[in-house]
Biopython code that builds the backbone (N, CA, C, O; Angstrom):
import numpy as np
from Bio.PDB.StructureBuilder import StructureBuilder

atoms = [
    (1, "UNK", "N", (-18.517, 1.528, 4.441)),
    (1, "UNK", "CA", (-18.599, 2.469, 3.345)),
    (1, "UNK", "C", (-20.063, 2.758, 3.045)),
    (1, "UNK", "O", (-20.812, 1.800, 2.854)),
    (2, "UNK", "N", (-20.509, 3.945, 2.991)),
    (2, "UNK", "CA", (-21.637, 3.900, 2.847)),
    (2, "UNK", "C", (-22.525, 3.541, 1.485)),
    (2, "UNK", "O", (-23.447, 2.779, 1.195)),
    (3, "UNK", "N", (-21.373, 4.940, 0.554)),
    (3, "UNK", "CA", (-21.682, 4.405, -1.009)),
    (3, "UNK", "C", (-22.352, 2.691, -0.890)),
    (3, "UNK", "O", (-23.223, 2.339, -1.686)),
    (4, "UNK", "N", (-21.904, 1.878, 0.023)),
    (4, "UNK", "CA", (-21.749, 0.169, -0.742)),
    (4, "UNK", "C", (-23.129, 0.003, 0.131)),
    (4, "UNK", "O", (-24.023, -0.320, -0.651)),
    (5, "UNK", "N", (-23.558, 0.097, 1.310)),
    (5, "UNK", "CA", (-24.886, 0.526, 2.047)),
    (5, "UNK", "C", (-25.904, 1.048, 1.255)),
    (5, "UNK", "O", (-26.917, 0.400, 0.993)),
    (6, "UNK", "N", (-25.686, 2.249, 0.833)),
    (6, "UNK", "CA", (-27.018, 2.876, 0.029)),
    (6, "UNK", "C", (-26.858, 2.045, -1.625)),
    (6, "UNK", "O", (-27.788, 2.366, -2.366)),
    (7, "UNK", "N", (-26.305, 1.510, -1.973)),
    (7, "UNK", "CA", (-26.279, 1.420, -3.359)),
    (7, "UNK", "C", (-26.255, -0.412, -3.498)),
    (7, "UNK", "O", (-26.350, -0.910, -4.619)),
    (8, "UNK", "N", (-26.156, -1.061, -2.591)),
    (8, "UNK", "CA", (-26.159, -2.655, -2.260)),
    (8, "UNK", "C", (-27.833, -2.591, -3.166)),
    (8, "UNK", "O", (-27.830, -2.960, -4.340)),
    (9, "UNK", "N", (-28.908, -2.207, -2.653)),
    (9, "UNK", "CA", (-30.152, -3.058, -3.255)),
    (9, "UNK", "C", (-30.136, -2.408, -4.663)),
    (9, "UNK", "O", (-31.133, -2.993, -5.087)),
    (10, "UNK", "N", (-29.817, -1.778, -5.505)),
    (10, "UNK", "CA", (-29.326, -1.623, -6.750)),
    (10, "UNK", "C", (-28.551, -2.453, -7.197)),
    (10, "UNK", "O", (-28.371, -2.392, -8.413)),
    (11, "UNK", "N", (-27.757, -3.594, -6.374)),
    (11, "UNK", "CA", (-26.656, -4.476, -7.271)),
    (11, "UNK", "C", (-25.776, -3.832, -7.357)),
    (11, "UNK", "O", (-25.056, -4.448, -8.143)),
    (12, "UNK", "N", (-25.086, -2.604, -6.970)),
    (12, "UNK", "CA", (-23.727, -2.013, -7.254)),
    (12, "UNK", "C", (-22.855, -2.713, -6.014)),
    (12, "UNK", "O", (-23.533, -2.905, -5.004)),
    (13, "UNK", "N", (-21.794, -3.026, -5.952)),
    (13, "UNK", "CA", (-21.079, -3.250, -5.213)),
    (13, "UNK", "C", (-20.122, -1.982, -5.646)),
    (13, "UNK", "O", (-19.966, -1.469, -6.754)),
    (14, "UNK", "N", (-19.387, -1.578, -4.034)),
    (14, "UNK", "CA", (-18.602, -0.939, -3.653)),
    (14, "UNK", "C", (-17.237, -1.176, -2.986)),
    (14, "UNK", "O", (-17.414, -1.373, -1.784)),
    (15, "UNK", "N", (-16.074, -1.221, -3.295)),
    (15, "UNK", "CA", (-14.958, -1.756, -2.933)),
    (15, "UNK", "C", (-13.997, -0.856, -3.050)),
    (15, "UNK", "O", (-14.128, -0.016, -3.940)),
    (16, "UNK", "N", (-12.582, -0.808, -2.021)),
    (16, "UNK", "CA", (-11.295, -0.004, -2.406)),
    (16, "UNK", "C", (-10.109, -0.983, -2.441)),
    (16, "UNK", "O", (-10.125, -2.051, -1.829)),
    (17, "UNK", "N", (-9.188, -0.603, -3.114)),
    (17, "UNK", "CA", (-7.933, -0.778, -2.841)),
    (17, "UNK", "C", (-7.203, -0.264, -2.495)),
    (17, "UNK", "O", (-6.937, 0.833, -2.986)),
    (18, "UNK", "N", (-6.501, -0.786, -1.472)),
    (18, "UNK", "CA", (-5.002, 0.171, -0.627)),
    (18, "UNK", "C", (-3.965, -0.209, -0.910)),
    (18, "UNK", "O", (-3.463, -0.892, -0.017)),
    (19, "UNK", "N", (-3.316, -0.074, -1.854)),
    (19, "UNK", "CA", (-1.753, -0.635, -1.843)),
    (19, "UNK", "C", (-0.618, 0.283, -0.986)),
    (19, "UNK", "O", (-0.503, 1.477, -0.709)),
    (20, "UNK", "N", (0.200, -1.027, -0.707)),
    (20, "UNK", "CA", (1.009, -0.646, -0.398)),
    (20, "UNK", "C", (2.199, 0.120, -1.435)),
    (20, "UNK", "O", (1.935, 0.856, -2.387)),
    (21, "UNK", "N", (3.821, -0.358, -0.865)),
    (21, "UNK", "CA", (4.463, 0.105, -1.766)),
    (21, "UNK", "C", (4.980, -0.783, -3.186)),
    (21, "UNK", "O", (5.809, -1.675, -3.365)),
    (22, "UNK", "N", (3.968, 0.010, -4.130)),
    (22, "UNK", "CA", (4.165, -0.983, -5.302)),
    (22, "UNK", "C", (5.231, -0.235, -6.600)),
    (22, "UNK", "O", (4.975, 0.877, -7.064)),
    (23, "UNK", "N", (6.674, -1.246, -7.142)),
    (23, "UNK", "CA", (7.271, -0.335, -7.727)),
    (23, "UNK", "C", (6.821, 0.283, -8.830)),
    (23, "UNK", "O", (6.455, -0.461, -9.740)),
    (24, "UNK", "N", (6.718, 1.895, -9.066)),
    (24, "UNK", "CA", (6.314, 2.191, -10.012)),
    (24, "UNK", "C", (7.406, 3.671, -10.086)),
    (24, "UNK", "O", (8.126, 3.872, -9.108)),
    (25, "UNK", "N", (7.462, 4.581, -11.199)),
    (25, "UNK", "CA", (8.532, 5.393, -11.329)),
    (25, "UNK", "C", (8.134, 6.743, -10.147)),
    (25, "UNK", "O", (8.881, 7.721, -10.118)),
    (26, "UNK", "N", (6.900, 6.667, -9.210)),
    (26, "UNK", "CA", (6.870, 7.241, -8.586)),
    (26, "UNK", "C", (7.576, 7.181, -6.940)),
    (26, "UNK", "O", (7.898, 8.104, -6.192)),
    (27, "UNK", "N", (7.640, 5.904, -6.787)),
    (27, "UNK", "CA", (8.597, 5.329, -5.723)),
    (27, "UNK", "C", (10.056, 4.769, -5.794)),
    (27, "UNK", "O", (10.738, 4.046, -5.069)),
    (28, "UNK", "N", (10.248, 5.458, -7.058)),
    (28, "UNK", "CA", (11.683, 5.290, -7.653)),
    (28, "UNK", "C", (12.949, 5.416, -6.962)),
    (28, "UNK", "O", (13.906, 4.642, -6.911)),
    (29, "UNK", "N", (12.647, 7.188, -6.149)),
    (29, "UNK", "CA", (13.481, 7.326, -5.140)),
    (29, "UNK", "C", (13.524, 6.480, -3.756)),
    (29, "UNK", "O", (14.570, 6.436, -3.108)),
    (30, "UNK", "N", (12.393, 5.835, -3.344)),
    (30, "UNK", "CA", (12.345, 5.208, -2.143)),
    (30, "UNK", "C", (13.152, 4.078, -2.179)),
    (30, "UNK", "O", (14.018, 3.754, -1.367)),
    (31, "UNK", "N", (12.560, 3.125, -3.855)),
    (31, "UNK", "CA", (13.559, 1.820, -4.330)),
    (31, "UNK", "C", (14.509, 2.005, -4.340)),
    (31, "UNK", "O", (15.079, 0.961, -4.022)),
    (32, "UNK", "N", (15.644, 3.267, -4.644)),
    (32, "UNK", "CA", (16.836, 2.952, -4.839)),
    (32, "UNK", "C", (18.147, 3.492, -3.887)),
    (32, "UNK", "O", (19.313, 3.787, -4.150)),
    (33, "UNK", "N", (17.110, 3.454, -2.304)),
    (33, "UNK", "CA", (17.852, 3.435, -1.402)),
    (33, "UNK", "C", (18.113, 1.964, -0.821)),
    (33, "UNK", "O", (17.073, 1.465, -0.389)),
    (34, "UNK", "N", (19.239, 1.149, -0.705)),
    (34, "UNK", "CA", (19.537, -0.213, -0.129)),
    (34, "UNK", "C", (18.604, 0.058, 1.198)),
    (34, "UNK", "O", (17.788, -0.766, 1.612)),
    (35, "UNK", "N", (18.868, 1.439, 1.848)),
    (35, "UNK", "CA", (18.271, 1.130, 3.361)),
    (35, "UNK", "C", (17.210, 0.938, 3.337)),
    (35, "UNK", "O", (16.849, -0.168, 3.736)),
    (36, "UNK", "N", (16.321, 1.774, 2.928)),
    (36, "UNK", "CA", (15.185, 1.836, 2.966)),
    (36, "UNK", "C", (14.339, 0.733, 2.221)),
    (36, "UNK", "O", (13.226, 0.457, 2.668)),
    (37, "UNK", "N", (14.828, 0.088, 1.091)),
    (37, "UNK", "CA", (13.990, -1.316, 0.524)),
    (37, "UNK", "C", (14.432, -2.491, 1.555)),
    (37, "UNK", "O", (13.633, -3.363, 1.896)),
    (38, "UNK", "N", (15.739, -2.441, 2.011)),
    (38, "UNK", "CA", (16.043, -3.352, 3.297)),
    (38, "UNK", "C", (15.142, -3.300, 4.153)),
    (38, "UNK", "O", (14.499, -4.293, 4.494)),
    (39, "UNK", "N", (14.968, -2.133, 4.623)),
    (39, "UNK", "CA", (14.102, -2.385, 5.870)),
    (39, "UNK", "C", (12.394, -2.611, 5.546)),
    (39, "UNK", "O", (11.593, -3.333, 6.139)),
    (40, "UNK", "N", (12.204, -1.768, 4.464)),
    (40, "UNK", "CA", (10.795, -2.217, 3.904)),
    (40, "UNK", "C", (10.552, -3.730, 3.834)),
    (40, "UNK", "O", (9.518, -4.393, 3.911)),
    (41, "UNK", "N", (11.493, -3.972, 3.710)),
    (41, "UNK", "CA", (11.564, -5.777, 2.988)),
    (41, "UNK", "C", (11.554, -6.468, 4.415)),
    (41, "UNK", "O", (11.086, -7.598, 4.273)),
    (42, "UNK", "N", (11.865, -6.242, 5.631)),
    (42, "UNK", "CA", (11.695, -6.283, 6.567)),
    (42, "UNK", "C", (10.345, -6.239, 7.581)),
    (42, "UNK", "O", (9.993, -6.919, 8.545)),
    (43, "UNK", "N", (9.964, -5.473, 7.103)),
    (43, "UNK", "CA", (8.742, -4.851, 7.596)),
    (43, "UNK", "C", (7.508, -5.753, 7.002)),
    (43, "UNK", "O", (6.533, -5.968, 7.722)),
    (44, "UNK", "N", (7.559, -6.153, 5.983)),
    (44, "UNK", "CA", (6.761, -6.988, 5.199)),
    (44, "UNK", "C", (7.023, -7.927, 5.006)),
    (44, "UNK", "O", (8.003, -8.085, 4.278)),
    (45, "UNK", "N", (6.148, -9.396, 5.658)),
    (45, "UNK", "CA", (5.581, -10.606, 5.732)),
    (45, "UNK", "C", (5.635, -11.523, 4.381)),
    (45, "UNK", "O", (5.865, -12.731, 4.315)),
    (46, "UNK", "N", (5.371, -10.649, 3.374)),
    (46, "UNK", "CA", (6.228, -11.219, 1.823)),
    (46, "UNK", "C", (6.959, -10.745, 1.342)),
    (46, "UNK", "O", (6.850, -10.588, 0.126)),
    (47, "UNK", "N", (7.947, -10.327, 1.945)),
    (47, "UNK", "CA", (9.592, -9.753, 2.112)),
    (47, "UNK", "C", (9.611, -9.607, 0.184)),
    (47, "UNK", "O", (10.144, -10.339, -0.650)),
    (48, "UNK", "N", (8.917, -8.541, 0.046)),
    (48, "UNK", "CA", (9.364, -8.179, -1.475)),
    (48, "UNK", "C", (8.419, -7.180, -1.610)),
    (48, "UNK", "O", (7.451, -7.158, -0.850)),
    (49, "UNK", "N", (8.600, -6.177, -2.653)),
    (49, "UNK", "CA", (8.057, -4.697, -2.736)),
    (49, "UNK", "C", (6.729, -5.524, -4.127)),
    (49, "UNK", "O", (6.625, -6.707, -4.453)),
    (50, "UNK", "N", (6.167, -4.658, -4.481)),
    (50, "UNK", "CA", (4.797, -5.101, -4.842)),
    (50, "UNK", "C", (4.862, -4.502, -6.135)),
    (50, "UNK", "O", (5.478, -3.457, -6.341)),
    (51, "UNK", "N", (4.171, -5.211, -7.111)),
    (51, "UNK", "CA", (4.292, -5.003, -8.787)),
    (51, "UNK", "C", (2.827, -4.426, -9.248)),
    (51, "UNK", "O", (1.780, -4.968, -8.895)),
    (52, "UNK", "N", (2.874, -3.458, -9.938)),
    (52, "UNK", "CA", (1.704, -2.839, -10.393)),
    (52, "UNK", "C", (0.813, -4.109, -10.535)),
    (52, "UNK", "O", (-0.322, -3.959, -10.085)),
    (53, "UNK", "N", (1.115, -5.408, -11.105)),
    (53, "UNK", "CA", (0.254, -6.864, -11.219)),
    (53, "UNK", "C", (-0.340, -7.163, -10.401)),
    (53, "UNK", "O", (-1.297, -7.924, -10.543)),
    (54, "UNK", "N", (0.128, -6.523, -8.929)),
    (54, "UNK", "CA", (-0.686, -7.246, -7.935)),
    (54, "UNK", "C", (-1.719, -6.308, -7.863)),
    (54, "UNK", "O", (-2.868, -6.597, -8.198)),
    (55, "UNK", "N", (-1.311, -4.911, -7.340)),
    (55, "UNK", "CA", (-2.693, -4.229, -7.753)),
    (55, "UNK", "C", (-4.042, -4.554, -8.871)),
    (55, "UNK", "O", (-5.240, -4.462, -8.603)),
    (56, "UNK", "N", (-3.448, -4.935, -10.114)),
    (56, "UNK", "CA", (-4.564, -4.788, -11.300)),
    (56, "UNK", "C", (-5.156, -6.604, -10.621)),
    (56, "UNK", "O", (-6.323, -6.988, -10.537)),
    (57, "UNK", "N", (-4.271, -7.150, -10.357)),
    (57, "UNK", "CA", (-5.169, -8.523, -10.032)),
    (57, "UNK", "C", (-6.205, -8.445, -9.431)),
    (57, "UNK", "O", (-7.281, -8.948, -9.754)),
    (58, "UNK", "N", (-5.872, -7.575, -8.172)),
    (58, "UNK", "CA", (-7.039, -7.111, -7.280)),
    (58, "UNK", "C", (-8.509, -6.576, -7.698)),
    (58, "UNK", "O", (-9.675, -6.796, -7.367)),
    (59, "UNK", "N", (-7.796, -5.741, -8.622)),
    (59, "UNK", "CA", (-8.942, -4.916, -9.330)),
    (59, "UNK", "C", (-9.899, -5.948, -10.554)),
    (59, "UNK", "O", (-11.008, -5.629, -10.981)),
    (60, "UNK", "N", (-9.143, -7.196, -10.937)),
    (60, "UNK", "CA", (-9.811, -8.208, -11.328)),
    (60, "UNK", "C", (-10.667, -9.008, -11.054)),
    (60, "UNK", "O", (-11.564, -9.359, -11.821)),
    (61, "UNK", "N", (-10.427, -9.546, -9.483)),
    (61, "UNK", "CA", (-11.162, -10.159, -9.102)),
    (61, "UNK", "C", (-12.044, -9.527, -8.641)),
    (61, "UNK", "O", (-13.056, -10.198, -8.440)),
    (62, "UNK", "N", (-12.151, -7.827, -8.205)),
    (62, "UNK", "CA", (-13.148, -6.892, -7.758)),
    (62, "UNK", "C", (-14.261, -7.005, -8.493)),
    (62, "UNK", "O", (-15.402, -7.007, -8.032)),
    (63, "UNK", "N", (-13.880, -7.128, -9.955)),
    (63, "UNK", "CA", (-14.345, -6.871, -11.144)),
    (63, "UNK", "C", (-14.781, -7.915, -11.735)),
    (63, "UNK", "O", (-15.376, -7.755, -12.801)),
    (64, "UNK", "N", (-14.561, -9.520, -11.091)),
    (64, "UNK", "CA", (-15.158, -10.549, -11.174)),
    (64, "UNK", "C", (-16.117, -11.142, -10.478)),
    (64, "UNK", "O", (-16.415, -10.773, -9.342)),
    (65, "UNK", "N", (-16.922, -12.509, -11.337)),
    (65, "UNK", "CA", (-18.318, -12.727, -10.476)),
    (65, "UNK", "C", (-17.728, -13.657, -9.164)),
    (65, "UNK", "O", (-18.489, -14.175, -8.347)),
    (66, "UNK", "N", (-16.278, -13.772, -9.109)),
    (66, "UNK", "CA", (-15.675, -14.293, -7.875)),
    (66, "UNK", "C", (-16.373, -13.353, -7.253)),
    (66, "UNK", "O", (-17.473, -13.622, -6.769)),
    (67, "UNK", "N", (-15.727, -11.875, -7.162)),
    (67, "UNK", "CA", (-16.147, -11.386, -6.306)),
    (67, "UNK", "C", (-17.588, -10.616, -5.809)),
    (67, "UNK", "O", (-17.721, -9.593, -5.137)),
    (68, "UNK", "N", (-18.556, -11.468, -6.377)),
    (68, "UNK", "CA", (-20.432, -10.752, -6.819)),
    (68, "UNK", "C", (-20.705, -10.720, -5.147)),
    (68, "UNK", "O", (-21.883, -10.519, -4.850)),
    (69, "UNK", "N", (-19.938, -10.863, -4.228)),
    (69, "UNK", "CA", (-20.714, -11.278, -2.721)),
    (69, "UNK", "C", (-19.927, -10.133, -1.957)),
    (69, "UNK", "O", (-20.444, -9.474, -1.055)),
    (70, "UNK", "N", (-18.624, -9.958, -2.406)),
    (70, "UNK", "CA", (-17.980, -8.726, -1.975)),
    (70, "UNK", "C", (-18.480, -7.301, -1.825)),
    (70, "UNK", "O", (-18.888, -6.810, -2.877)),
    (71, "UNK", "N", (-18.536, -6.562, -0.789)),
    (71, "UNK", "CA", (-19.069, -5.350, -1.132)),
    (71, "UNK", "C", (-18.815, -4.441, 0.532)),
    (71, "UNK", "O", (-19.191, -4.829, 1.638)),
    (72, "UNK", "N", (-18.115, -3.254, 0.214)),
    (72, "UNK", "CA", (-17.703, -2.148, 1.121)),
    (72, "UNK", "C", (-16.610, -2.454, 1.598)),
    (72, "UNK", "O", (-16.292, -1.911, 2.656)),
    (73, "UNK", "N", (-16.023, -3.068, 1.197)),
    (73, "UNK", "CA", (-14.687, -3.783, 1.604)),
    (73, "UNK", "C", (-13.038, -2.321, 1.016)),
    (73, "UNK", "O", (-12.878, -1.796, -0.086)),
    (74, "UNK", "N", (-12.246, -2.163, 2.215)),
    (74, "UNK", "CA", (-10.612, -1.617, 1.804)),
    (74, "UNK", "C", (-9.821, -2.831, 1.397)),
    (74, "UNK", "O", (-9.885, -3.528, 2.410)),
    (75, "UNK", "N", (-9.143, -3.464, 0.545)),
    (75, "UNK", "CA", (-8.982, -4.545, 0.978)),
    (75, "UNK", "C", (-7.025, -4.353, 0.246)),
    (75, "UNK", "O", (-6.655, -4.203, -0.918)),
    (76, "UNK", "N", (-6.192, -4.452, 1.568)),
    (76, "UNK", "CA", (-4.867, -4.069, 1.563)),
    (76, "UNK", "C", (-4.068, -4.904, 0.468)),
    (76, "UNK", "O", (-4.218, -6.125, 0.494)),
    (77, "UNK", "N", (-3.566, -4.568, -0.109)),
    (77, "UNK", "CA", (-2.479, -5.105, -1.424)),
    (77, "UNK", "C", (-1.167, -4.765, -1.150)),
    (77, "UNK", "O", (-0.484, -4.133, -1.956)),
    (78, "UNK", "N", (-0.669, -5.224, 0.182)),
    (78, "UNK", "CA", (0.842, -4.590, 0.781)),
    (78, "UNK", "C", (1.508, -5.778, 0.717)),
    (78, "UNK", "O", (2.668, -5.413, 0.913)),
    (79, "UNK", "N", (1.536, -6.998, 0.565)),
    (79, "UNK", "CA", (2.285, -8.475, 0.862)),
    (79, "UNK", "C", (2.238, -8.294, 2.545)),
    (79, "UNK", "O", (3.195, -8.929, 2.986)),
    (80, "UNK", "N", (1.686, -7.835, 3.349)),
    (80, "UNK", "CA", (0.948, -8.078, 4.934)),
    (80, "UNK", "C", (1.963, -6.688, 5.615)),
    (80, "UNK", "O", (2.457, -6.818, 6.735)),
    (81, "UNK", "N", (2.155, -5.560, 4.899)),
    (81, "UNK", "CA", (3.085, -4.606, 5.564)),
    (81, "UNK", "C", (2.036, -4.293, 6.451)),
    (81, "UNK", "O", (2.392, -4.610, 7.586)),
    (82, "UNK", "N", (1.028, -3.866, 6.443)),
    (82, "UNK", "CA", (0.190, -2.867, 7.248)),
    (82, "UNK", "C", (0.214, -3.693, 8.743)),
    (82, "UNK", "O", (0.046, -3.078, 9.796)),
    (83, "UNK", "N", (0.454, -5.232, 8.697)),
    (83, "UNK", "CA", (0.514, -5.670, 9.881)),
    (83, "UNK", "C", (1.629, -4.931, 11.067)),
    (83, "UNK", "O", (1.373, -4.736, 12.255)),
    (84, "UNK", "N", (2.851, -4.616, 10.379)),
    (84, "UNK", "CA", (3.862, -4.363, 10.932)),
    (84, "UNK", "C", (4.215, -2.725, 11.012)),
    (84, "UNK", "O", (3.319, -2.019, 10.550)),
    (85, "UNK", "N", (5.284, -2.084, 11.483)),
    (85, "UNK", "CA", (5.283, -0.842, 11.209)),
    (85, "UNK", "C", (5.702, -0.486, 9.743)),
    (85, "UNK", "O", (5.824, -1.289, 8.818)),
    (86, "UNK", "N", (5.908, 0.915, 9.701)),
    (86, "UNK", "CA", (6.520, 1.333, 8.518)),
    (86, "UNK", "C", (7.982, 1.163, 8.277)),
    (86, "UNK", "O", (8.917, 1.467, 9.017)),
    (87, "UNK", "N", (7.988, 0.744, 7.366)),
    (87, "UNK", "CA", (9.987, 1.829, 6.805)),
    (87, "UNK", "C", (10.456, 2.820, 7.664)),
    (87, "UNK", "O", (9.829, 3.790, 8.089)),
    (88, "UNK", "N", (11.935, 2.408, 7.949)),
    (88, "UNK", "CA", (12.963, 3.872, 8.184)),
    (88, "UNK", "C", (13.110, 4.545, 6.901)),
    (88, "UNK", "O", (13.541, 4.120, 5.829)),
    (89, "UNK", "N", (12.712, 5.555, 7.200)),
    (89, "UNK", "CA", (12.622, 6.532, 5.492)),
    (89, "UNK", "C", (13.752, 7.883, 6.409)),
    (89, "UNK", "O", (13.791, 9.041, 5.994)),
    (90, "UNK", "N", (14.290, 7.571, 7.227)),
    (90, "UNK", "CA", (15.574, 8.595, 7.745)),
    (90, "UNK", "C", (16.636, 8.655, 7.102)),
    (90, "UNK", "O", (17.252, 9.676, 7.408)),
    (91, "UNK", "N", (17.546, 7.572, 5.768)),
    (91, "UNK", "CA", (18.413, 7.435, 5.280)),
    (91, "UNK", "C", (18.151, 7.939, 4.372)),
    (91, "UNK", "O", (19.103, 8.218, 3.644)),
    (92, "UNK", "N", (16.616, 8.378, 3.853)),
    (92, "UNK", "CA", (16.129, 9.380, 2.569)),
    (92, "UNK", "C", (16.215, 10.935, 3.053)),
    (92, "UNK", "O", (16.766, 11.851, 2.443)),
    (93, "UNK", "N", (15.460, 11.011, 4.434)),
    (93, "UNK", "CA", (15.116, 12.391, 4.826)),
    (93, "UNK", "C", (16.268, 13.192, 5.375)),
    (93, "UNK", "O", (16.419, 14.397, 5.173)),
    (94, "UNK", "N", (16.936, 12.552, 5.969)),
    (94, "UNK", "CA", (17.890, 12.848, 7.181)),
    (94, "UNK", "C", (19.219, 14.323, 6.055)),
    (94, "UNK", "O", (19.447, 15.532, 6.096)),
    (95, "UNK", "N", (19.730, 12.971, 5.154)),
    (95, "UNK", "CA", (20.268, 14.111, 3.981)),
    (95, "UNK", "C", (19.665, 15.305, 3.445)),
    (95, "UNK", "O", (20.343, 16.302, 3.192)),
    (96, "UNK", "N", (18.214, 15.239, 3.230)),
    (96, "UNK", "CA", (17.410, 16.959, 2.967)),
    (96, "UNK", "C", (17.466, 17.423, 4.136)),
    (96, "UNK", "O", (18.215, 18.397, 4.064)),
    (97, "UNK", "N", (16.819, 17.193, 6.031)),
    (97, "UNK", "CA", (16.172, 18.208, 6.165)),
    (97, "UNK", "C", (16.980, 18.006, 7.684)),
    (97, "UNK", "O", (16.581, 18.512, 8.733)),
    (98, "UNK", "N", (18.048, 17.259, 7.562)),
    (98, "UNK", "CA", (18.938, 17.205, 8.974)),
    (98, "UNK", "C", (18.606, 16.215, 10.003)),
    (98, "UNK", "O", (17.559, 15.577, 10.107)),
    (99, "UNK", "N", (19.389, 16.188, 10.563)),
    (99, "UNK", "CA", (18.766, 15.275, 11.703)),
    (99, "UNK", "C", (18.111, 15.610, 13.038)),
    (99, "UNK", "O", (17.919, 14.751, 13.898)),
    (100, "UNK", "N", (17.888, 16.461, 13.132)),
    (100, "UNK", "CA", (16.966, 17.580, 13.747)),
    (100, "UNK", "C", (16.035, 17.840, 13.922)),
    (100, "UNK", "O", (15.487, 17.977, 15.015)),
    (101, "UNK", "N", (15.556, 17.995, 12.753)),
    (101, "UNK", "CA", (14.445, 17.928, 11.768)),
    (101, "UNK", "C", (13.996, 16.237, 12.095)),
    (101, "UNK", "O", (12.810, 15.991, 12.312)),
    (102, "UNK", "N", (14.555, 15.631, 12.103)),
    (102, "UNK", "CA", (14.091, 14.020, 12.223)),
    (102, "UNK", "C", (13.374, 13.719, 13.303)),
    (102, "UNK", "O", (12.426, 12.936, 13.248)),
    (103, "UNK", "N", (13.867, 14.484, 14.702)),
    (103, "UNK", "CA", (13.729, 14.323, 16.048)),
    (103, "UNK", "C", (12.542, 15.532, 16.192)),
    (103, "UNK", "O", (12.203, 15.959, 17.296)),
    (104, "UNK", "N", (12.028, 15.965, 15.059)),
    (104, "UNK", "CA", (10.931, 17.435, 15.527)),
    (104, "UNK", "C", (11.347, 18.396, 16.292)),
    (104, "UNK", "O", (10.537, 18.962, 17.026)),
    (105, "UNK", "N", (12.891, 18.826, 16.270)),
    (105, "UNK", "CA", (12.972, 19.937, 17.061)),
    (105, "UNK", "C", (13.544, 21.409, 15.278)),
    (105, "UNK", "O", (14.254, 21.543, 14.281)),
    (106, "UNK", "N", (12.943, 21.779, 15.777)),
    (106, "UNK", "CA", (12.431, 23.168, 14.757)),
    (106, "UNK", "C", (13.588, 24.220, 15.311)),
    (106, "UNK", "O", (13.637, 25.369, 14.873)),
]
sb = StructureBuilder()
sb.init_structure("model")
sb.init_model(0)
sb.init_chain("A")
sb.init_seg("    ")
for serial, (resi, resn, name, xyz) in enumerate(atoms, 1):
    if name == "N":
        sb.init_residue(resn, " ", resi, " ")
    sb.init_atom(name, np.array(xyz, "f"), 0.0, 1.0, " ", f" {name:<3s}", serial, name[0])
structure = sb.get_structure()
């Protein structure tokens, strides 16, 4: 990151967070497919969907002198999804846009 490069001998540290899928009323529809939290839950290494808490924790310790040595860092908040692939999100899509549409033929 560069921001964290040019701005390190100032003392600013620079950091992101990536979350994964954390429940909030925007992933509402994704949660309340069985398939799709099944297989999410699958897909992820701490077989459970992620609480706005884990995010703000993150952003705590970012924000702590724990973390005064940290700097330019993405640092993933998925319970280890990014290791693995994604979700089947076809038991969401498949009903809007066909199954057709699933396979990219137009």
């Amino acid at each position: 990151m560069l921001a964290a490069d040019e701005l390190g001998s100032s003392g600013v540290r620079v950091n992101g967070i990536r979350p994964g899928l954390i429940r909030t009323e925007l992933v509402e529809a994704v949660l309340s497919s069985p398939e799709i939290t099944a297989d999410y839950r699958a897909c992820t290494p701490l077989g459970r969907v992620g609480e706005v808490a884990d995010v703000a924790n993150m952003a705590l310790f970012l924000l702590s002198d724990a973390a005064s040595y940290v700097t330019g860092q993405i640092i993933n908040v998925d319970g280890g999804q990014m290791l693995r692939r994604g979700p089947d999100f076809s038991a969401m899509f498949e009903p809007l846009f066909g199954a057709a549409a699933l396979r990219g033929v137009v």
